[in-house]
PDBQT receptor file of N, H, CA, C and O in Angstrom, charges set to zero:
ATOM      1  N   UNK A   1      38.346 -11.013  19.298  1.00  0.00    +0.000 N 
ATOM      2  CA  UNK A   1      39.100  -9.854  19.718  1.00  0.00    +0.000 C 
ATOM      3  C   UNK A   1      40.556  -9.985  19.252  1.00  0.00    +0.000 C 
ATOM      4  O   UNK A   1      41.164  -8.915  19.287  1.00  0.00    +0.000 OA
ATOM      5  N   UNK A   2      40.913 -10.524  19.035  1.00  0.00    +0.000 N 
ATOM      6  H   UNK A   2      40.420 -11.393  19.006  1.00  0.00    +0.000 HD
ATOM      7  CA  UNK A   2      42.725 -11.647  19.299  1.00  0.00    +0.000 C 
ATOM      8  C   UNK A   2      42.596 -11.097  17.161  1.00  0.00    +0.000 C 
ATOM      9  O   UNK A   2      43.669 -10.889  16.596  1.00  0.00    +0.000 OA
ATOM     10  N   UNK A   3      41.785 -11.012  16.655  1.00  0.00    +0.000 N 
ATOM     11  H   UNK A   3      40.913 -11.181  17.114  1.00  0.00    +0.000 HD
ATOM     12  CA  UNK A   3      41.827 -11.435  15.111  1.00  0.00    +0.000 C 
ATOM     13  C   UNK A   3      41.947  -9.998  15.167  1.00  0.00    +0.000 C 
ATOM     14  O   UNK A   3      43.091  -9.549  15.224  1.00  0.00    +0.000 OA
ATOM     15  N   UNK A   4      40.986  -9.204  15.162  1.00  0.00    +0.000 N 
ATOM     16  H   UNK A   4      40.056  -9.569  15.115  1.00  0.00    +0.000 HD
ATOM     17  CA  UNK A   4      40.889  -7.837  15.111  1.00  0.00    +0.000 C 
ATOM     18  C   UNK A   4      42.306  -7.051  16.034  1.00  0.00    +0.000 C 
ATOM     19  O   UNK A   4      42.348  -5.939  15.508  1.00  0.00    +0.000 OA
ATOM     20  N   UNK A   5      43.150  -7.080  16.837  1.00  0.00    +0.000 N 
ATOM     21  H   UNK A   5      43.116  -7.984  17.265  1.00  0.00    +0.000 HD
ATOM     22  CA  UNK A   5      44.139  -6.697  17.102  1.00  0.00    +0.000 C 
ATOM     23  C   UNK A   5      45.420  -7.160  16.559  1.00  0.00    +0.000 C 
ATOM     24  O   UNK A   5      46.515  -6.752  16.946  1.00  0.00    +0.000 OA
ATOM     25  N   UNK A   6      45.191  -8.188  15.479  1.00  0.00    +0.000 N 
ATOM     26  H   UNK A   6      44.301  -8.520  15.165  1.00  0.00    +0.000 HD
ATOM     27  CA  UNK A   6      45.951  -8.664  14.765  1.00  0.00    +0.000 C 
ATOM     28  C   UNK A   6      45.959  -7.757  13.507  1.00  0.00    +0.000 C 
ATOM     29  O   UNK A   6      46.973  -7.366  12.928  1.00  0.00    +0.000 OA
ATOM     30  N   UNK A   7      44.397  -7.422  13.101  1.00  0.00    +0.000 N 
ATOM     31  H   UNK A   7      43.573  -7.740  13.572  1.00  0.00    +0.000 HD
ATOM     32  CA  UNK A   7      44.334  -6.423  12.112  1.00  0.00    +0.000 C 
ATOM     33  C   UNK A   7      44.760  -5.160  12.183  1.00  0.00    +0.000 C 
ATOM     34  O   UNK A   7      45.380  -4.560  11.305  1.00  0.00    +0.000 OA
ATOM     35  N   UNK A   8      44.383  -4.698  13.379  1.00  0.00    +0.000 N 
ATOM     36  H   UNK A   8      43.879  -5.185  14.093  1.00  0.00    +0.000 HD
ATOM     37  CA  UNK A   8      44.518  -3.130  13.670  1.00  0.00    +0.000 C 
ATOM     38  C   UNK A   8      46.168  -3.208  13.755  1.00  0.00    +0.000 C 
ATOM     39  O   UNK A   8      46.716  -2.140  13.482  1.00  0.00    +0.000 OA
ATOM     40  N   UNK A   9      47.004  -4.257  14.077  1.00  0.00    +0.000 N 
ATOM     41  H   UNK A   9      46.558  -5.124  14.300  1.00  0.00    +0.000 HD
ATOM     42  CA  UNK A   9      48.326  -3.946  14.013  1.00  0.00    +0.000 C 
ATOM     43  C   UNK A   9      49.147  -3.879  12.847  1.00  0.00    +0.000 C 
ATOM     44  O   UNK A   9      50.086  -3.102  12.671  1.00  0.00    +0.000 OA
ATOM     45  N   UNK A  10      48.572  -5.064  11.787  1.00  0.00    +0.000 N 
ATOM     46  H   UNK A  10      47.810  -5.695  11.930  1.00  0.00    +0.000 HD
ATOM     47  CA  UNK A  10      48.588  -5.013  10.725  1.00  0.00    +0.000 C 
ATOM     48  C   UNK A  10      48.627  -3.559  10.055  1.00  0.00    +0.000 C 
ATOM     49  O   UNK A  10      49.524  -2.825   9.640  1.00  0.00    +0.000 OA
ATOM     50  N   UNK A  11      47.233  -3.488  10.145  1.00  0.00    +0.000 N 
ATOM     51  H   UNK A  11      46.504  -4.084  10.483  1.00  0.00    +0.000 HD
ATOM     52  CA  UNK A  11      47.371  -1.619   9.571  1.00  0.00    +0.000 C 
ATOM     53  C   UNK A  11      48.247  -1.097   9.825  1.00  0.00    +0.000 C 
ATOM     54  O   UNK A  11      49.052  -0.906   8.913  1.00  0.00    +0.000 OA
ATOM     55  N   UNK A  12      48.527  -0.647  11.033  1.00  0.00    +0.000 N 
ATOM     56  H   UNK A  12      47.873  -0.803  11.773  1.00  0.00    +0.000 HD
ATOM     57  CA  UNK A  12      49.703   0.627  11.499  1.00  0.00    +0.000 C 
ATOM     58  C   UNK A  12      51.295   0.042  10.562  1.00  0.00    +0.000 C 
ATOM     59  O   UNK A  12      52.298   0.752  10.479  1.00  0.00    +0.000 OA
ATOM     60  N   UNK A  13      51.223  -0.838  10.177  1.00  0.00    +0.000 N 
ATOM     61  H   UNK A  13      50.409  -1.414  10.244  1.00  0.00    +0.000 HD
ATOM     62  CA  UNK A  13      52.374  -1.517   9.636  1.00  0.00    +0.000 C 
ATOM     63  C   UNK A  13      52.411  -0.510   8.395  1.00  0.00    +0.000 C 
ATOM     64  O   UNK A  13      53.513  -0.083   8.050  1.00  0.00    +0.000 OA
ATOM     65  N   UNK A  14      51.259  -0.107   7.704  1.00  0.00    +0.000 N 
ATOM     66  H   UNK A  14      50.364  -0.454   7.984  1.00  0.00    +0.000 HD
ATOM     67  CA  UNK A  14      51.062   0.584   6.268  1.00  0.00    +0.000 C 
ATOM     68  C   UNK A  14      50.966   1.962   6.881  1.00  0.00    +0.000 C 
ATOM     69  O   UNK A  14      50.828   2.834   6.023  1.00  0.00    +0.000 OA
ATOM     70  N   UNK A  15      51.002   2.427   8.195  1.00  0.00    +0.000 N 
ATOM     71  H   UNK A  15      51.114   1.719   8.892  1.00  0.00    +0.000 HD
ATOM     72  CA  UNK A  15      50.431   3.967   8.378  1.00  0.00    +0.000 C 
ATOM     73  C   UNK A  15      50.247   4.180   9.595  1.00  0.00    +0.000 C 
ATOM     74  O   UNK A  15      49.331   4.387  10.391  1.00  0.00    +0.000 OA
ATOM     75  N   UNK A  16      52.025   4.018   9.525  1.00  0.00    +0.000 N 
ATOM     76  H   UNK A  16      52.770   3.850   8.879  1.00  0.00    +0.000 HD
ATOM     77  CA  UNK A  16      51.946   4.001  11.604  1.00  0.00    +0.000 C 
ATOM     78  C   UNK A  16      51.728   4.906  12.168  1.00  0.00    +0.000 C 
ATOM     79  O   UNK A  16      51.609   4.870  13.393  1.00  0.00    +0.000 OA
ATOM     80  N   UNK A  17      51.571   6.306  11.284  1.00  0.00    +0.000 N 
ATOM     81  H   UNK A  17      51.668   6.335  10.289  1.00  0.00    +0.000 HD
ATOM     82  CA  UNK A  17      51.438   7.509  11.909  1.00  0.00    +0.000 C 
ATOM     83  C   UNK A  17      49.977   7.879  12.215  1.00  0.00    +0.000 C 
ATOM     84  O   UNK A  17      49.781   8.966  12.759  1.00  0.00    +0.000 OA
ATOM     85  N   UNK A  18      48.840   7.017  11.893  1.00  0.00    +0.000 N 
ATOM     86  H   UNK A  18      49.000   6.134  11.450  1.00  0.00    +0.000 HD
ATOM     87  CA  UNK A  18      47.802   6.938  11.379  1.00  0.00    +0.000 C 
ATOM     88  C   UNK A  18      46.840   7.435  12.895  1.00  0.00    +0.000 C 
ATOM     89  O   UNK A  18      46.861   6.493  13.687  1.00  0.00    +0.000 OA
ATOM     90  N   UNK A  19      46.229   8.358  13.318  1.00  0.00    +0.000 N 
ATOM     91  H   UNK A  19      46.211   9.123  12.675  1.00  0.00    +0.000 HD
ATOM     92  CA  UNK A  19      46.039   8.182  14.512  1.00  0.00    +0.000 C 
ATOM     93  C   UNK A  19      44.613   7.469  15.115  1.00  0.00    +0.000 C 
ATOM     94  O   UNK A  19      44.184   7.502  16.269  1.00  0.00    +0.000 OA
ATOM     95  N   UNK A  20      43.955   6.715  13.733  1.00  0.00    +0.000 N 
ATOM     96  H   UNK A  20      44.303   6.688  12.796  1.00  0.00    +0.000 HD
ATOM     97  CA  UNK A  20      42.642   6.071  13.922  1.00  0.00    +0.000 C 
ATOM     98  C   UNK A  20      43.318   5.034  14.110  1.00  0.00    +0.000 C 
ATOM     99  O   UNK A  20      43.135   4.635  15.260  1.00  0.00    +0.000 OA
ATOM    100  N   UNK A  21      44.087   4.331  13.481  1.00  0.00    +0.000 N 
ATOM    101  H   UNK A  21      44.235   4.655  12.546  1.00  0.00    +0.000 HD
ATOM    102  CA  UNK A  21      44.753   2.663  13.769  1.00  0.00    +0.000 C 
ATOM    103  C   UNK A  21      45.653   2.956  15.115  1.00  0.00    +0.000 C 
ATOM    104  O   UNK A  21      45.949   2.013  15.849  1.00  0.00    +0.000 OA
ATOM    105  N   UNK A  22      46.016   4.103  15.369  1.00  0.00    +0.000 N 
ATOM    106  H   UNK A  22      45.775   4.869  14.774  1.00  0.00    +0.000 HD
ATOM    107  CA  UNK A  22      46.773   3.876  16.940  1.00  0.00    +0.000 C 
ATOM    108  C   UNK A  22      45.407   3.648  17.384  1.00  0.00    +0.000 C 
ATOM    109  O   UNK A  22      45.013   2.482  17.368  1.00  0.00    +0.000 OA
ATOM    110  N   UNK A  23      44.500   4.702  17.836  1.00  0.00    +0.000 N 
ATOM    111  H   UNK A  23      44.820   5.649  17.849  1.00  0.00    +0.000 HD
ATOM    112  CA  UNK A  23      43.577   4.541  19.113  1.00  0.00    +0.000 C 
ATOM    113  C   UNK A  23      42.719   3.410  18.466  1.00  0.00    +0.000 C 
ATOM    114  O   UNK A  23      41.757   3.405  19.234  1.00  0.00    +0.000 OA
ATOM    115  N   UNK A  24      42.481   2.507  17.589  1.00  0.00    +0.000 N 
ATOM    116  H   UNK A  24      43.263   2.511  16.965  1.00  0.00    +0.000 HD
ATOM    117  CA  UNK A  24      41.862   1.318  17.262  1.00  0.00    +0.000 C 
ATOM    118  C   UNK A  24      42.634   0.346  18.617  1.00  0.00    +0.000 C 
ATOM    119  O   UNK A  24      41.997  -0.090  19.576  1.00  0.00    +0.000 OA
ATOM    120  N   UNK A  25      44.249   0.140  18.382  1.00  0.00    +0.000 N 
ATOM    121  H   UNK A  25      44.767   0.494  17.603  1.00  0.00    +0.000 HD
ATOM    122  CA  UNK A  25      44.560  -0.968  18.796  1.00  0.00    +0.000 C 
ATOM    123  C   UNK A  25      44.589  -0.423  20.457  1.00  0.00    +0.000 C 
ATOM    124  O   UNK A  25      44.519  -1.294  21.324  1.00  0.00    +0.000 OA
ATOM    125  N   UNK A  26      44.697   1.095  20.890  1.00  0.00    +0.000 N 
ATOM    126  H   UNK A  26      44.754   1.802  20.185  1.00  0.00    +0.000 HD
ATOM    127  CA  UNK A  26      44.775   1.647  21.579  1.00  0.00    +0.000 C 
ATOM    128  C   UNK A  26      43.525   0.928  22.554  1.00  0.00    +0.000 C 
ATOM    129  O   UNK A  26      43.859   0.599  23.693  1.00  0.00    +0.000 OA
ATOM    130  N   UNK A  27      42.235   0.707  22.161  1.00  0.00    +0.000 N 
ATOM    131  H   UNK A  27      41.964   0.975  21.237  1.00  0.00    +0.000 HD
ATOM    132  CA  UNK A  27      40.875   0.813  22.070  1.00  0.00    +0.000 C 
ATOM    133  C   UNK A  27      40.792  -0.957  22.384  1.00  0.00    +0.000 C 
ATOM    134  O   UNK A  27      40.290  -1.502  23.366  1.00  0.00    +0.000 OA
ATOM    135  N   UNK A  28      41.342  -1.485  21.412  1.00  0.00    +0.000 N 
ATOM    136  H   UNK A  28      41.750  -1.042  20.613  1.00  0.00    +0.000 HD
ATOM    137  CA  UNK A  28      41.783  -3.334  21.900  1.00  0.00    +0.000 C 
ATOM    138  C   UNK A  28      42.338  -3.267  22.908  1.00  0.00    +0.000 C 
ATOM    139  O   UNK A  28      41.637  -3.380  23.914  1.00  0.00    +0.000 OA
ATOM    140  N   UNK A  29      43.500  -3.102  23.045  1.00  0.00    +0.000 N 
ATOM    141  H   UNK A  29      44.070  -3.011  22.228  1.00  0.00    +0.000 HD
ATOM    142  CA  UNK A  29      44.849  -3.328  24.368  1.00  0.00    +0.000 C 
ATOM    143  C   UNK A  29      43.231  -2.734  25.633  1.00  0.00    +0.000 C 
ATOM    144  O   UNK A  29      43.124  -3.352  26.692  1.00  0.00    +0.000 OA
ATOM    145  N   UNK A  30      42.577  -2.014  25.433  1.00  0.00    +0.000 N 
ATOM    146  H   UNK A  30      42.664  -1.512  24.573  1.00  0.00    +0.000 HD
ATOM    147  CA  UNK A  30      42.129  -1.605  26.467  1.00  0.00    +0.000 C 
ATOM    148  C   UNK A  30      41.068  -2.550  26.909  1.00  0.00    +0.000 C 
ATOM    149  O   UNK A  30      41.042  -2.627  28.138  1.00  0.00    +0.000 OA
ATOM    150  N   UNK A  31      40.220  -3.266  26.335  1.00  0.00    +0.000 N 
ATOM    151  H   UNK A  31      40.241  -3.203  25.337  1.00  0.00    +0.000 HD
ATOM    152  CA  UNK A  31      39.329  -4.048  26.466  1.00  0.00    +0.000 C 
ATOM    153  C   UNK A  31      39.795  -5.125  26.706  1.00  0.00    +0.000 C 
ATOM    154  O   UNK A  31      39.054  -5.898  27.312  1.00  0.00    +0.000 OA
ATOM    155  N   UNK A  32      41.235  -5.620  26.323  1.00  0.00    +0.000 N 
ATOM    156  H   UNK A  32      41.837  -4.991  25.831  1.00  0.00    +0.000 HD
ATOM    157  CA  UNK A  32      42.024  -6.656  27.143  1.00  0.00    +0.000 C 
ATOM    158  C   UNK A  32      42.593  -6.581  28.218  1.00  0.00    +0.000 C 
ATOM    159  O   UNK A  32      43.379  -7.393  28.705  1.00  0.00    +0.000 OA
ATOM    160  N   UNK A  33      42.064  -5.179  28.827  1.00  0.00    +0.000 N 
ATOM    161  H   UNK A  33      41.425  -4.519  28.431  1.00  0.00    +0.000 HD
ATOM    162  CA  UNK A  33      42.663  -4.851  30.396  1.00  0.00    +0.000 C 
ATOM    163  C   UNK A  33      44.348  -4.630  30.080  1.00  0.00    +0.000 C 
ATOM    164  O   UNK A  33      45.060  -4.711  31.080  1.00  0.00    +0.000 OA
ATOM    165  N   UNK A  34      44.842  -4.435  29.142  1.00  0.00    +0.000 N 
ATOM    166  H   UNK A  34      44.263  -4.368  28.329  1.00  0.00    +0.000 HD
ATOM    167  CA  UNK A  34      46.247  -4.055  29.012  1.00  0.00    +0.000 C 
ATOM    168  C   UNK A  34      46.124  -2.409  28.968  1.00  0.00    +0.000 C 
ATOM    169  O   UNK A  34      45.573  -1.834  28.029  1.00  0.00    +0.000 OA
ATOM    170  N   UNK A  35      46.677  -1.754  30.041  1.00  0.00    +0.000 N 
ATOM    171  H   UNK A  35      47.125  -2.221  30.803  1.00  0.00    +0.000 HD
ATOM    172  CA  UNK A  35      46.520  -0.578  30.284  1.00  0.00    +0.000 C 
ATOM    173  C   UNK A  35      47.748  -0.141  29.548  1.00  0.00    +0.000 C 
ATOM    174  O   UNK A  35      47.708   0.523  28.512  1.00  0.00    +0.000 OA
ATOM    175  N   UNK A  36      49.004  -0.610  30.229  1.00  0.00    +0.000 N 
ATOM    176  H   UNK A  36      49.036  -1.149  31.071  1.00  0.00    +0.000 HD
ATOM    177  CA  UNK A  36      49.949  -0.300  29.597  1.00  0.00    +0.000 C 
ATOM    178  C   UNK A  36      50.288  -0.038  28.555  1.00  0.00    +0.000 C 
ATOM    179  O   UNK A  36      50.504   1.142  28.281  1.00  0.00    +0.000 OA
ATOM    180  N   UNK A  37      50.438  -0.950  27.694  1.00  0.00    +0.000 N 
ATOM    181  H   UNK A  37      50.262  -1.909  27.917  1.00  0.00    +0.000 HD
ATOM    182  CA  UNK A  37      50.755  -1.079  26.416  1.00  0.00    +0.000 C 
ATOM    183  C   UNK A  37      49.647  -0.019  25.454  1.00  0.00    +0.000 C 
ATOM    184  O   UNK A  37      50.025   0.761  24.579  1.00  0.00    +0.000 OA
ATOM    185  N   UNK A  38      47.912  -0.292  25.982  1.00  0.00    +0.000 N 
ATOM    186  H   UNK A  38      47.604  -0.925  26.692  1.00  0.00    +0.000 HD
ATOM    187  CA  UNK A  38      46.814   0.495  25.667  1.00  0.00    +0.000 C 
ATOM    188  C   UNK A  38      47.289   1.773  25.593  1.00  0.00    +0.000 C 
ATOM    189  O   UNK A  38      47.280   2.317  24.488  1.00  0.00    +0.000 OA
ATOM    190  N   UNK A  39      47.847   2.568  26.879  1.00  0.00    +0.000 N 
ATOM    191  H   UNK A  39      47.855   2.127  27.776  1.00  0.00    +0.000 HD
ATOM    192  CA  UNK A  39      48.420   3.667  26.691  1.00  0.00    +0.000 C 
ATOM    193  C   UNK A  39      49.171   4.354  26.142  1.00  0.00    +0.000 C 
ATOM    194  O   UNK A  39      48.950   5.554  25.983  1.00  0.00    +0.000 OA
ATOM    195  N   UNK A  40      50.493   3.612  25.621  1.00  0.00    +0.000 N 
ATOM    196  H   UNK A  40      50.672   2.637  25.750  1.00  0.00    +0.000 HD
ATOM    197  CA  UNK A  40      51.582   3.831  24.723  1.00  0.00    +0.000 C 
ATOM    198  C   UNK A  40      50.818   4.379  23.644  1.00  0.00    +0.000 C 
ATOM    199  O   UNK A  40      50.817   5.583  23.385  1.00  0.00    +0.000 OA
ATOM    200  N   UNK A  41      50.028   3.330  22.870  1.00  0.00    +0.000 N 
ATOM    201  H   UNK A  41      50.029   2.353  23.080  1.00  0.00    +0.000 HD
ATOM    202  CA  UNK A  41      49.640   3.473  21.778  1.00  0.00    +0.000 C 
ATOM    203  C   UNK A  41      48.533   4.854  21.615  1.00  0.00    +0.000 C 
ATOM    204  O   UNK A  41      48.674   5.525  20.592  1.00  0.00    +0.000 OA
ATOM    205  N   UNK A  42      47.718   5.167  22.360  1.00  0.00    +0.000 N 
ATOM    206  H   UNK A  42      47.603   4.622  23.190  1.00  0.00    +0.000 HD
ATOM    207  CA  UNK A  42      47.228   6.429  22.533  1.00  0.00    +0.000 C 
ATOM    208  C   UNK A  42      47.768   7.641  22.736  1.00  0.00    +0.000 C 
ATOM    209  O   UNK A  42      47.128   8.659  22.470  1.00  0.00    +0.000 OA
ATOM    210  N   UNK A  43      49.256   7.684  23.329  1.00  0.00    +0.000 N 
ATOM    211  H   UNK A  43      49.775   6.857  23.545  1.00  0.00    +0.000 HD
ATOM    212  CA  UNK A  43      49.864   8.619  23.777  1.00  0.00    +0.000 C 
ATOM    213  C   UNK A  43      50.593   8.772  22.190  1.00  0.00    +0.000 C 
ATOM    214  O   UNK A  43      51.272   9.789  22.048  1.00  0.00    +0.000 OA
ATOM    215  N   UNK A  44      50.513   7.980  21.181  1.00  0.00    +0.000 N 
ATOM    216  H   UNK A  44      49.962   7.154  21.296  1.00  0.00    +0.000 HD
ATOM    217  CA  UNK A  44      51.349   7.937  20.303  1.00  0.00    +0.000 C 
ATOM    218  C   UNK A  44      50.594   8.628  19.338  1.00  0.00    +0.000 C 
ATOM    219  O   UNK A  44      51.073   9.211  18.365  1.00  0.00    +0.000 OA
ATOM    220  N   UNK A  45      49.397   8.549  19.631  1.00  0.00    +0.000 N 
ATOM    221  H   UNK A  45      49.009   8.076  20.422  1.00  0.00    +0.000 HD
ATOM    222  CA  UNK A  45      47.682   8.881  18.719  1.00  0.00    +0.000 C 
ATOM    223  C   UNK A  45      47.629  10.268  19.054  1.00  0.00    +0.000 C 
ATOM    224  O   UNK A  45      47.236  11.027  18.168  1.00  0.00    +0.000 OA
ATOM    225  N   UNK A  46      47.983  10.798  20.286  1.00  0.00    +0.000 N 
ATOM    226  H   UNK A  46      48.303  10.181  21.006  1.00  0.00    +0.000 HD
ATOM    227  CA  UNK A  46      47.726  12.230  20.562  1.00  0.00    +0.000 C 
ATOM    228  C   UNK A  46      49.288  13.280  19.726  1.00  0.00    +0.000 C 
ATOM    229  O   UNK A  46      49.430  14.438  19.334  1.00  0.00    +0.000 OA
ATOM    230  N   UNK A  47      50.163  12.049  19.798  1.00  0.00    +0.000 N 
ATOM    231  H   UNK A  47      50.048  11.108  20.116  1.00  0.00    +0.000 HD
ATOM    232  CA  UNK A  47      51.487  13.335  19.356  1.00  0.00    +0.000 C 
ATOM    233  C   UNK A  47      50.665  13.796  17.628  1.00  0.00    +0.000 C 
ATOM    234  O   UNK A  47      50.853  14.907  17.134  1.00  0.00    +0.000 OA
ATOM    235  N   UNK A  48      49.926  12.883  17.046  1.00  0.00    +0.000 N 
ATOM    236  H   UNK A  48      49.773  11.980  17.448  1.00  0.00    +0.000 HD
ATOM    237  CA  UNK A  48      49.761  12.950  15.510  1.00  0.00    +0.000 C 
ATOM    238  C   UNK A  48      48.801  13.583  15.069  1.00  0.00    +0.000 C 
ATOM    239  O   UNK A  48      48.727  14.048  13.931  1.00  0.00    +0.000 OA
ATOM    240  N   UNK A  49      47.583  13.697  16.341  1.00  0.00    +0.000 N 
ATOM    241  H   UNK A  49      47.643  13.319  17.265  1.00  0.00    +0.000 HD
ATOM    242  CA  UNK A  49      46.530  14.270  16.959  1.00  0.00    +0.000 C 
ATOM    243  C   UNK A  49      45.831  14.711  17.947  1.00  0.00    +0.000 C 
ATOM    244  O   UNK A  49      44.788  14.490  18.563  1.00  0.00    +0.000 OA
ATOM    245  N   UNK A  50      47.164  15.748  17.896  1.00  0.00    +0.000 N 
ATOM    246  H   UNK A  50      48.011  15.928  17.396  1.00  0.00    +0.000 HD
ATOM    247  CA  UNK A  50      47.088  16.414  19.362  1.00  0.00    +0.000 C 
ATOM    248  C   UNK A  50      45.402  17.254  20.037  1.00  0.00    +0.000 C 
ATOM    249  O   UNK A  50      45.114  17.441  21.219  1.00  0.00    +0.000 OA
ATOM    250  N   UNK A  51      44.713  17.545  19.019  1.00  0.00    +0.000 N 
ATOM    251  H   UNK A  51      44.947  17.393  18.059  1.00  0.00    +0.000 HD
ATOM    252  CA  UNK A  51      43.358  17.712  19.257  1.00  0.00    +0.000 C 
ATOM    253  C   UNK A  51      42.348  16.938  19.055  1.00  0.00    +0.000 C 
ATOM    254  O   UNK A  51      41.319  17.545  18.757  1.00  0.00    +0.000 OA
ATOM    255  N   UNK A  52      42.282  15.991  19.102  1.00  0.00    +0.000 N 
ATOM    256  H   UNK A  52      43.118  15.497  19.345  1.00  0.00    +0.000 HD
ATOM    257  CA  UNK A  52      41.218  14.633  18.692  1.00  0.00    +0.000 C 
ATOM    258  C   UNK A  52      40.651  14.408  20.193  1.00  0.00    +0.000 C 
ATOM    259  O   UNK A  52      41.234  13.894  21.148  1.00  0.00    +0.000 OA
ATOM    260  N   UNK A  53      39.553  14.857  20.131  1.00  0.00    +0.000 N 
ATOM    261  H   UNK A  53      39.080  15.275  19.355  1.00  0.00    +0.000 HD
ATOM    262  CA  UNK A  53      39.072  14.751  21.627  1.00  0.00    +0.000 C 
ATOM    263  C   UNK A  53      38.520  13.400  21.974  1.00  0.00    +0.000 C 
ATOM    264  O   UNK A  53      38.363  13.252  23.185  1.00  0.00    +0.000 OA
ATOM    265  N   UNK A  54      38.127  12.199  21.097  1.00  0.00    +0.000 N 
ATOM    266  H   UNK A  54      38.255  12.319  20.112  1.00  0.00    +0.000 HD
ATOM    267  CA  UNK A  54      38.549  10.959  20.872  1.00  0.00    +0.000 C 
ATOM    268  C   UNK A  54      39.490  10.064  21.530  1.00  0.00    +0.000 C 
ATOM    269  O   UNK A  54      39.082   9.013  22.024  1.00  0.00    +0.000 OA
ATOM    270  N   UNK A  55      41.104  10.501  21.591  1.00  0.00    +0.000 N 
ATOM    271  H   UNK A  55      41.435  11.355  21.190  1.00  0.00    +0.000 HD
ATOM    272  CA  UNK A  55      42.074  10.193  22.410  1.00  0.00    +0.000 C 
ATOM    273  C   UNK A  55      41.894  10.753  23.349  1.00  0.00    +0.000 C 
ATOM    274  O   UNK A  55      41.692   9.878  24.191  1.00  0.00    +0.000 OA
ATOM    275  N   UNK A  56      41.825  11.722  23.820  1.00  0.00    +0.000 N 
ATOM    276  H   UNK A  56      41.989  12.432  23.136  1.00  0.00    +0.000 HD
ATOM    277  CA  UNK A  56      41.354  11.888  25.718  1.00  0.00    +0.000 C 
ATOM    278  C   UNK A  56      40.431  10.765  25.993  1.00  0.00    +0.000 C 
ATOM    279  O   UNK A  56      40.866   9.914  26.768  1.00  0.00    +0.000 OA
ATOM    280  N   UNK A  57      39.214  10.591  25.502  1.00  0.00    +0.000 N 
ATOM    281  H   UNK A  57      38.861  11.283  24.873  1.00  0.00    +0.000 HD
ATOM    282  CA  UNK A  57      38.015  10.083  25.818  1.00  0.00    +0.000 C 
ATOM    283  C   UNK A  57      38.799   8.274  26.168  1.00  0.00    +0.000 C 
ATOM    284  O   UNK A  57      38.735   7.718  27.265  1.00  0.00    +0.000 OA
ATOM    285  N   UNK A  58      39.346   7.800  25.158  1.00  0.00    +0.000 N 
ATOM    286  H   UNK A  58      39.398   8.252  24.267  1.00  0.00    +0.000 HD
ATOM    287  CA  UNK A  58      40.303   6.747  25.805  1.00  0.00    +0.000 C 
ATOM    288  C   UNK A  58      41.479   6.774  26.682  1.00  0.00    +0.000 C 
ATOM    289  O   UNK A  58      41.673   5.891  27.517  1.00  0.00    +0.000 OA
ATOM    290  N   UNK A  59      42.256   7.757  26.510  1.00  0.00    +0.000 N 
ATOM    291  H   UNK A  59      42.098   8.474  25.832  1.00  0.00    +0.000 HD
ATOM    292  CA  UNK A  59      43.259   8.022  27.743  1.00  0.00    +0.000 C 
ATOM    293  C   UNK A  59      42.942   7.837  29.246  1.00  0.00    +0.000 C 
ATOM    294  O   UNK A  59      43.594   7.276  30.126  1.00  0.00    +0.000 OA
ATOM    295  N   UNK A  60      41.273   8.727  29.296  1.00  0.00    +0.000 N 
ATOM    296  H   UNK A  60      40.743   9.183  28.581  1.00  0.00    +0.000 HD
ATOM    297  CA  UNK A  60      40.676   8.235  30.622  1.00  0.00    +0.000 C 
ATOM    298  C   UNK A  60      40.657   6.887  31.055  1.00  0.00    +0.000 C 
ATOM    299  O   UNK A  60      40.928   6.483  32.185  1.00  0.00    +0.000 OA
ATOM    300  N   UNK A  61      40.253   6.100  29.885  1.00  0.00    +0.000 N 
ATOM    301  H   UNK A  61      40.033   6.428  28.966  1.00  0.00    +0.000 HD
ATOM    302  CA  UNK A  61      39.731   4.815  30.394  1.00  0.00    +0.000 C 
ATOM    303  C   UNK A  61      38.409   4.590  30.460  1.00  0.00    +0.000 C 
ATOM    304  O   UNK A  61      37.528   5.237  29.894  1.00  0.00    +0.000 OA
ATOM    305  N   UNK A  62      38.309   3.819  31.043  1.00  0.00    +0.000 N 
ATOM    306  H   UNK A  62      39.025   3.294  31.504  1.00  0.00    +0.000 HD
ATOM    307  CA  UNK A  62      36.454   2.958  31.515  1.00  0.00    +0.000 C 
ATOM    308  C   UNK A  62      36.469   4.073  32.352  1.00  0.00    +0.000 C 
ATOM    309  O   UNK A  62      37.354   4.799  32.806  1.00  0.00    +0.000 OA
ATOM    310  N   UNK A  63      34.754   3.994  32.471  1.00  0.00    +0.000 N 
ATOM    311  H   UNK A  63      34.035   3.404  32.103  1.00  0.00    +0.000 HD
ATOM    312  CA  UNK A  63      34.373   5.010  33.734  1.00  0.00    +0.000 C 
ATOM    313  C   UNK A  63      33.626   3.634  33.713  1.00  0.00    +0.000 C 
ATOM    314  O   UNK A  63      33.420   2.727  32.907  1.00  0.00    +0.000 OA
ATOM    315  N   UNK A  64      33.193   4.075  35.582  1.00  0.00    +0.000 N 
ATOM    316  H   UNK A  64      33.360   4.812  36.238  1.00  0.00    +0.000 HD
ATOM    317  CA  UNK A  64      31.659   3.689  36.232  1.00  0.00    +0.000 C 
ATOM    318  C   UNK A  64      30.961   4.590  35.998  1.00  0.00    +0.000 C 
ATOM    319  O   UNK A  64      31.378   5.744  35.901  1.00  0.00    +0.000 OA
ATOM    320  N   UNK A  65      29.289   4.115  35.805  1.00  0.00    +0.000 N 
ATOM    321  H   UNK A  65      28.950   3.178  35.884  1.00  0.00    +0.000 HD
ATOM    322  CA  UNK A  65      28.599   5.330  36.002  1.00  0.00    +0.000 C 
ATOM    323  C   UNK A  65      27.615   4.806  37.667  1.00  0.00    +0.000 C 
ATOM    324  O   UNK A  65      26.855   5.606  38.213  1.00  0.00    +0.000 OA
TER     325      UNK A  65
């Protein structure tokens, strides 16, 4: 996990506006229980793609079912 959020940050380095490499690392930070930071980066994914129904679907978070 730790390698792959190394990558996905990497990327945004070439295409920070990119809104698949935000909600990628968006998508890490979240599976590391980092809500915070998880969020930034999604909220940053929606200004670039404000209709990507994708970023809602992570903004929520985990559900229970």
């Amino acid at each position: 996990m730790e390698h792959a959020l190394i990558d996905a940050r990497t990327a945004l380095t070439y295409a920070p506006e990119e809104p698949v490499f935000l909600m990628n690392v968006g998508y890490l930070l979240l599976r590391r229980s980092e809500f915070k930071e998880s969020l930034e980066y999604l909220e940053r994914a929606r200004r670039f793609a404000p209709d990507n129904p994708d970023v809602a679907k992570l903004e929520a978070g985990p559900t229970t079912v």
